[in-house]
N, C-alpha and C positions, 0 to 999 in steps of 0.2 A: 252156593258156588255154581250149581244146574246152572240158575236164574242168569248169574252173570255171565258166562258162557251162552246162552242164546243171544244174549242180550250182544256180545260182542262179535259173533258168528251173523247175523242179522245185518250188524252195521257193514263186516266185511263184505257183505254179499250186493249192501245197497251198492257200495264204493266199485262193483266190481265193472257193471255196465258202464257207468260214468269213465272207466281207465280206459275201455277196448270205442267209445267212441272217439276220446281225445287223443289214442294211435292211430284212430282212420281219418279221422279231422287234419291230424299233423300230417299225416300220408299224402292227402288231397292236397295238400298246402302244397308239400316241396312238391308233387310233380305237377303242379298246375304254373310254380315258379318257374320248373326246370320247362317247361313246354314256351314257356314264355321267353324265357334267356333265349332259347333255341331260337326260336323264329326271329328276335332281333339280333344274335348274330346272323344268322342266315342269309337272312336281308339285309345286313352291314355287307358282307364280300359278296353278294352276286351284285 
């Protein structure tokens, strides 16, 4: 029972860096979207 318990403590742990870089990946995403929407409306009405 140990065994399997490391065994699945382990996996949690690989999983964990892979989760906090696909929130900061998706972060980068929309605000590099939202900077972009911005400047072509911006440059629509002026």
């Amino acid at each position: 029972m140990l065994n399997k318990f490391l065994q699945n403590t382990k996996s949690v742990v690989k999983h964990l860096p892979n989760f906090n870089s696909l929130i900061n990946m998706k972060n980068t995403i929309y605000f590099g979207l939202a900077a972009y929407w911005s400047f072509i409306l911006i440059n629509t009405f002026l």
